[in-house]
N, C-alpha and C positions, 0 to 999 in steps of 0.2 A: 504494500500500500504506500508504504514513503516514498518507492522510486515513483509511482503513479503520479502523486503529489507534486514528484522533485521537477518530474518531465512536463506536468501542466504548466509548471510554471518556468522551466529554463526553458523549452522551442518558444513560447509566445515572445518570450524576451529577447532571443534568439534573432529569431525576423522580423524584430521591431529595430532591430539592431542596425540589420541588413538593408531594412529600408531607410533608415537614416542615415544609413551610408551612401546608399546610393542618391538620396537626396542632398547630401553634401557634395558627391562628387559632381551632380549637377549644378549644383550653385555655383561651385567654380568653375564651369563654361558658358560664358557668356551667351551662347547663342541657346543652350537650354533657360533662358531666364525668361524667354517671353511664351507667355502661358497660354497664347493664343494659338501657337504652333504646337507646342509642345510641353505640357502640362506632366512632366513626369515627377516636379521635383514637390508642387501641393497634392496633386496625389501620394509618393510615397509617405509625406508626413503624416498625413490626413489615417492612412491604412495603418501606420507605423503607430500613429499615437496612439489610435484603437486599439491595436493588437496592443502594446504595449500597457494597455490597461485590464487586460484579460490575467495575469497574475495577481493584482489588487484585489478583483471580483473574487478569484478563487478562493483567497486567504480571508475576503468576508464569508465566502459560504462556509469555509472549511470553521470556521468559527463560529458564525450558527448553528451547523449541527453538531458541534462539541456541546454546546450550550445547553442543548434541547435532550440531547444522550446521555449527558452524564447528570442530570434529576434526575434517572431511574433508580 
């Protein structure tokens, strides 16, 4: 169960990572800046931020149901 835990939470962080990477390496080429052509770099964040909050979520659930399980 803790690797299950460990894994929900390092891949989201994981490719939240990847996507801010790859939206930084677009910020530093000027010709991906303009978002009319080529919107790769609000998109990655946008995905990036999201997923990157899917660890958060987890550690609240994982802690409601300790909550609610161990009153028995």
């Amino acid at each position: 169960m803790k690797n299950f835990i460990s894994l929900l939470i390092i891949i989201p962080t994981a490719i939240s990572i990847l996507l801010f990477t790859v939206a930084a390496f677009a910020y530093k080429a000027p010709e991906m800046l303009v978002a009319a052509e080529n919107p790769v770099m609000a998109i990655c964040c946008i995905v990036g931020g999201i997923i990157s909050a899917m660890p958060i979520l987890v550690a609240i659930v994982i802690w409601i149901i300790n909550i609610f399980f161990k009153k028995k």
